[in-house]
PyMOL Python script that loads the backbone (N, CA, C, O; Angstrom):
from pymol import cmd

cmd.read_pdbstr("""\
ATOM      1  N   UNK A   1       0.835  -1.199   0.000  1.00  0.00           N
ATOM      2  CA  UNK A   1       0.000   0.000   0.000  1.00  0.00           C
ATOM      3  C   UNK A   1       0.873   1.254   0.000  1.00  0.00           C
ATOM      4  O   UNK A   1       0.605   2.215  -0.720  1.00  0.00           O
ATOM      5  N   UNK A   2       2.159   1.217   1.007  1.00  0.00           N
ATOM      6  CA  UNK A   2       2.842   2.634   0.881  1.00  0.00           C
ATOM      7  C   UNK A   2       3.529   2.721  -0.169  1.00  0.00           C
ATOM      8  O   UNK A   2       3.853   3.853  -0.528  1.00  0.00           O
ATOM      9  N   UNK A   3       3.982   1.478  -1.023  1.00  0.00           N
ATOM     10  CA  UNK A   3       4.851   1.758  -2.173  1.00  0.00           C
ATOM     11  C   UNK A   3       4.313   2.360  -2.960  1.00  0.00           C
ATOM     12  O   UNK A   3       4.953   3.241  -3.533  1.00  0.00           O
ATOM     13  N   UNK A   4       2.239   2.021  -3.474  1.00  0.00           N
ATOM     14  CA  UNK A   4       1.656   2.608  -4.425  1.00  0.00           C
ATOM     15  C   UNK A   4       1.206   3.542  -4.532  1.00  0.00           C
ATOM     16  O   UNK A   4       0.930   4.089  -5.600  1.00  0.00           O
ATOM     17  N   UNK A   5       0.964   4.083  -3.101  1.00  0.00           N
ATOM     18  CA  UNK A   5       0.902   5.591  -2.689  1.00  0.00           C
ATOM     19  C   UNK A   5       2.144   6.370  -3.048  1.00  0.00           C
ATOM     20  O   UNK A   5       2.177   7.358  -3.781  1.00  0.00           O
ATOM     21  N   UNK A   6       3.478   5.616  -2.243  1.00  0.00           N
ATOM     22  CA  UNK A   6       4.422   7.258  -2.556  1.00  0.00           C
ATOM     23  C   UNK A   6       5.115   7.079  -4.152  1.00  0.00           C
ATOM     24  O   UNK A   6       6.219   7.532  -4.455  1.00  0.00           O
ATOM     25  N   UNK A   7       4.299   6.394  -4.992  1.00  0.00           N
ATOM     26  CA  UNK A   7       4.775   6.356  -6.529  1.00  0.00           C
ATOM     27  C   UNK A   7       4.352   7.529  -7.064  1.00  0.00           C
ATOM     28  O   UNK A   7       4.876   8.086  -8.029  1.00  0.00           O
ATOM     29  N   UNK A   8       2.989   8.084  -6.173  1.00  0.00           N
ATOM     30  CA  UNK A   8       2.078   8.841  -7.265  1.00  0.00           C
ATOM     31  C   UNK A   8       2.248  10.565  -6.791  1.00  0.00           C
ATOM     32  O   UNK A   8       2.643  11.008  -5.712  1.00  0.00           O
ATOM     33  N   UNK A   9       1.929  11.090  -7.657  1.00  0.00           N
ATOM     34  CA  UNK A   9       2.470  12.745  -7.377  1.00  0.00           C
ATOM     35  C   UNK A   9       1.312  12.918  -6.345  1.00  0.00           C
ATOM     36  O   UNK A   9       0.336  12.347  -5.861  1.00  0.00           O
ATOM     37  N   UNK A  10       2.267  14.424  -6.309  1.00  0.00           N
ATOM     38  CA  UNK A  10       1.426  15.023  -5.311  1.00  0.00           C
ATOM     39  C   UNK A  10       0.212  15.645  -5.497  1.00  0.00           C
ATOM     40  O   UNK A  10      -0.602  15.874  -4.603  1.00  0.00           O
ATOM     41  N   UNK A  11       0.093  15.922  -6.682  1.00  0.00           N
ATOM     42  CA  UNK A  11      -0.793  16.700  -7.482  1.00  0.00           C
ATOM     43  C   UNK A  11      -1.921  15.681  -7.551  1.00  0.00           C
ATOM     44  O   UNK A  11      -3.106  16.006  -7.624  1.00  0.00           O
ATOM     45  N   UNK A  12      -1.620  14.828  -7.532  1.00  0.00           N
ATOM     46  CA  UNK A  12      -3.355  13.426  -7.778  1.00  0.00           C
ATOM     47  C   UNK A  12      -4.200  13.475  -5.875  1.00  0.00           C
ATOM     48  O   UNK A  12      -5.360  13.360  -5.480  1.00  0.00           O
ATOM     49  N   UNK A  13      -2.925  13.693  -5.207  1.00  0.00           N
ATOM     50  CA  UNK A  13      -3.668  13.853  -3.977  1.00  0.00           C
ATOM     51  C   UNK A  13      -4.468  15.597  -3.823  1.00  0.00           C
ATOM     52  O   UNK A  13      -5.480  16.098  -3.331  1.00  0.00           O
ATOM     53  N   UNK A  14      -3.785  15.834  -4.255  1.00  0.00           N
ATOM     54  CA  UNK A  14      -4.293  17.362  -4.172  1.00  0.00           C
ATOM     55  C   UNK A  14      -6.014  17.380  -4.962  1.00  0.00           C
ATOM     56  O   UNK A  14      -7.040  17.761  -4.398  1.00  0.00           O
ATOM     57  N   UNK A  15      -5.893  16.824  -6.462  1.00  0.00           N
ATOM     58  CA  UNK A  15      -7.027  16.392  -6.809  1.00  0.00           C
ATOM     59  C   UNK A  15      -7.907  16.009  -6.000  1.00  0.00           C
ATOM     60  O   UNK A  15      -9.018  16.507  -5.818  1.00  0.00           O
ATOM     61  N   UNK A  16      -7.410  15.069  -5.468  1.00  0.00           N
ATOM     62  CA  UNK A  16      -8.582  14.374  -4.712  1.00  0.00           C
ATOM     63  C   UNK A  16      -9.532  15.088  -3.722  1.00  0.00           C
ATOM     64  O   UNK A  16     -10.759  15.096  -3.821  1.00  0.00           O
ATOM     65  N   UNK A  17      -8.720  15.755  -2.648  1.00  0.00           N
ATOM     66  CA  UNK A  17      -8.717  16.496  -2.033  1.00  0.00           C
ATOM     67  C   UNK A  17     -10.207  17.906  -2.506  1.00  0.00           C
ATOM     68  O   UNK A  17     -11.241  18.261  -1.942  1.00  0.00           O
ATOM     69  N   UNK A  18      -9.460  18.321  -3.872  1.00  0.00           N
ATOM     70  CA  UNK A  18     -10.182  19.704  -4.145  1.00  0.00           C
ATOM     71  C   UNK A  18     -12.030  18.982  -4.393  1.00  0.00           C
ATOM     72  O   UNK A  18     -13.042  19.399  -3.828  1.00  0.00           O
ATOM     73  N   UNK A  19     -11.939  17.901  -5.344  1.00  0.00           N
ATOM     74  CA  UNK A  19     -13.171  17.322  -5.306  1.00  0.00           C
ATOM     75  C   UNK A  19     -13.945  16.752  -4.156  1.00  0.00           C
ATOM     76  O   UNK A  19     -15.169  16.627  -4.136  1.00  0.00           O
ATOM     77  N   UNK A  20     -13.202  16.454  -3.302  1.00  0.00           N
ATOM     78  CA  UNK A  20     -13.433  16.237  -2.077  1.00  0.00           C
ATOM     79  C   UNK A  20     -14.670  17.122  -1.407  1.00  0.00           C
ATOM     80  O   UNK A  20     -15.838  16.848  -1.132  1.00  0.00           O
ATOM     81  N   UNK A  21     -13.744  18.473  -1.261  1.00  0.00           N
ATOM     82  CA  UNK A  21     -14.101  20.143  -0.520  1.00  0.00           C
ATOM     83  C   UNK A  21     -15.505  20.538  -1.818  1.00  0.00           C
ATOM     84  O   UNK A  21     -16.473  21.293  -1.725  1.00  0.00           O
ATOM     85  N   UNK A  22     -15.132  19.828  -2.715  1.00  0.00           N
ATOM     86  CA  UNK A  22     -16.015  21.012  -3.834  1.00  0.00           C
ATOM     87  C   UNK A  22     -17.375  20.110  -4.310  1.00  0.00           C
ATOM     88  O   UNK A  22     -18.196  20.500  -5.141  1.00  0.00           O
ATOM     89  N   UNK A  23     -17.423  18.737  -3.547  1.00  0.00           N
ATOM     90  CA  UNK A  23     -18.631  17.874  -2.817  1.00  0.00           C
ATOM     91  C   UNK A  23     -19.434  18.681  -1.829  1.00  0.00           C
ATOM     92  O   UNK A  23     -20.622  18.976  -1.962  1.00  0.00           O
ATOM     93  N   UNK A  24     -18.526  19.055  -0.665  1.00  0.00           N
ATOM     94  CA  UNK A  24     -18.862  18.961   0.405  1.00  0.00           C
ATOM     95  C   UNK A  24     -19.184  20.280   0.148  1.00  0.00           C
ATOM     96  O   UNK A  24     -20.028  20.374   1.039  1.00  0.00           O
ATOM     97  N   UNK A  25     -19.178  21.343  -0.352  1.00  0.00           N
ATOM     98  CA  UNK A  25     -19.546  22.596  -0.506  1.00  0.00           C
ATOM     99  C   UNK A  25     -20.930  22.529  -1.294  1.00  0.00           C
ATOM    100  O   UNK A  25     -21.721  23.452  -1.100  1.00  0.00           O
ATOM    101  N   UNK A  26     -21.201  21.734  -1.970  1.00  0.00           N
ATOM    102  CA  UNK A  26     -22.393  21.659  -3.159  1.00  0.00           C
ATOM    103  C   UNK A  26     -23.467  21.051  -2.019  1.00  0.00           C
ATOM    104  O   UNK A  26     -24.601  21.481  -1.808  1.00  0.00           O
ATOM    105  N   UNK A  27     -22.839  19.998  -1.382  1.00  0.00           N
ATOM    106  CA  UNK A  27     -24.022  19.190  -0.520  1.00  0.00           C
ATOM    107  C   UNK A  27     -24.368  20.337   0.561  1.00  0.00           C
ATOM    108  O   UNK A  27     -25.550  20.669   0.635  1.00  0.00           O
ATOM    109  N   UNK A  28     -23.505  20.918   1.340  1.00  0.00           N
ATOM    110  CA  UNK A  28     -23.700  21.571   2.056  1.00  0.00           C
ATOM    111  C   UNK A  28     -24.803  23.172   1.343  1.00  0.00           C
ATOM    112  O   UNK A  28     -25.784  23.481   2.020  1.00  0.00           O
ATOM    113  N   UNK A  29     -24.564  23.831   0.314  1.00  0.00           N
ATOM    114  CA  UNK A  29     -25.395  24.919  -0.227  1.00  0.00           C
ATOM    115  C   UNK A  29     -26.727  23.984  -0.376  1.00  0.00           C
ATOM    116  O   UNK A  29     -27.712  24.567   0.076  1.00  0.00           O
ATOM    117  N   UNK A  30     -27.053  22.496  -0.966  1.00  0.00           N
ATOM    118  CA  UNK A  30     -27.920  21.909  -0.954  1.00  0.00           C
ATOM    119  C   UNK A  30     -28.909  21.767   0.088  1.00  0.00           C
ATOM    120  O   UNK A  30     -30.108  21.633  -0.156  1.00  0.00           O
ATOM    121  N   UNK A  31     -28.262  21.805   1.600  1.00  0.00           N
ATOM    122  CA  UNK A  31     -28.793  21.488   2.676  1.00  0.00           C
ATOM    123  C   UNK A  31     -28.820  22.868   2.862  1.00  0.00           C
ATOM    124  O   UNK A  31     -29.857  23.017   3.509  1.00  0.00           O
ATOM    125  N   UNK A  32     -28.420  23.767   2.731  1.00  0.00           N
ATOM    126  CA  UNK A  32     -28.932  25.580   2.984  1.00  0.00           C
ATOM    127  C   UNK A  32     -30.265  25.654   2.189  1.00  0.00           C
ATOM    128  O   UNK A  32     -31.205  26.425   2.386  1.00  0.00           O
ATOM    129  N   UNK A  33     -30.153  24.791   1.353  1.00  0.00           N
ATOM    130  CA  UNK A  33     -31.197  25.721   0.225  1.00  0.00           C
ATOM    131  C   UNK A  33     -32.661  24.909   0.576  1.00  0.00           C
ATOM    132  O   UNK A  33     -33.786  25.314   0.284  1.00  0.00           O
ATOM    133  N   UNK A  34     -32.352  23.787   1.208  1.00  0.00           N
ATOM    134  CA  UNK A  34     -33.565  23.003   1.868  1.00  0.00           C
ATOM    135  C   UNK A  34     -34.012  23.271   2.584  1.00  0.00           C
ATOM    136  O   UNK A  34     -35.150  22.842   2.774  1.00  0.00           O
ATOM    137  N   UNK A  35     -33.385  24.211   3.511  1.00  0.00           N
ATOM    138  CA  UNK A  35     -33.964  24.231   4.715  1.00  0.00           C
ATOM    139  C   UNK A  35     -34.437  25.583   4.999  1.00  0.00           C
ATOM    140  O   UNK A  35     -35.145  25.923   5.946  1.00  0.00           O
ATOM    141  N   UNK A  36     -33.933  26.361   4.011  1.00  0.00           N
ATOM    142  CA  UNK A  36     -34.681  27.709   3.373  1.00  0.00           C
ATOM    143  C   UNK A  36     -35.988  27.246   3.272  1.00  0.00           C
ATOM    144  O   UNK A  36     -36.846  27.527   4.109  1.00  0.00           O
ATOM    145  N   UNK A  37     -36.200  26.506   2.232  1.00  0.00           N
ATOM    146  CA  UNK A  37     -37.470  26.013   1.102  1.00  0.00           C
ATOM    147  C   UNK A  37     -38.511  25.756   2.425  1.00  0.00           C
ATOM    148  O   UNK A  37     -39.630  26.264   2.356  1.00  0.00           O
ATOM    149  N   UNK A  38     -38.151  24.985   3.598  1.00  0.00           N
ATOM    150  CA  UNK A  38     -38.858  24.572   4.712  1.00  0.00           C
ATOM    151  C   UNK A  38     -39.108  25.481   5.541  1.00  0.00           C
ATOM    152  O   UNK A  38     -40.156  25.506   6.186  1.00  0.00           O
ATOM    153  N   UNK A  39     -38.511  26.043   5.605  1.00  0.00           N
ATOM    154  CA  UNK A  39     -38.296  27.441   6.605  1.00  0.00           C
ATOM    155  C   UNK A  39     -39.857  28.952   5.695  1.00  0.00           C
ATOM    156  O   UNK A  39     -40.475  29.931   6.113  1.00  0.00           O
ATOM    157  N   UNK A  40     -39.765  28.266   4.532  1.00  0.00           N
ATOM    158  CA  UNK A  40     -40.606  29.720   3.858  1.00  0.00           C
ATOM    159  C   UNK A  40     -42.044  29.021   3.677  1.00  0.00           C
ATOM    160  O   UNK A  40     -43.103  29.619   3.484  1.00  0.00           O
ATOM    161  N   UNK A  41     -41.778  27.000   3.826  1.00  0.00           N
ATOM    162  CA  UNK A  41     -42.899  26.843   4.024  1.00  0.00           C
ATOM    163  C   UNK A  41     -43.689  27.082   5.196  1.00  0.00           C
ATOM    164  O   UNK A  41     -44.895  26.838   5.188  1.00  0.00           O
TER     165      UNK A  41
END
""", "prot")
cmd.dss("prot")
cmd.show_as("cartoon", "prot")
cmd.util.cbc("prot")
cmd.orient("prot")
């Protein structure tokens, strides 16, 4: 497992990472925007 990890750049973790945050930002405005919608019902 650590060999196939430290083969790979740093930049693929970084990837991962940004999609990661830029999930968790979409789900999260998702759950703002729901609870708006509930809130005006």
């Amino acid at each position: 497992m650590d060999a196939v990890w430290h083969g790979q750049p740093a930049a693929s973790h970084l990837s991962d990472l940004h999609t990661y945050v830029s999930r968790s930002v979409v789900v999260a405005g998702a759950a703002t925007a729901i609870r708006e919608r509930i809130g005006l019902l």
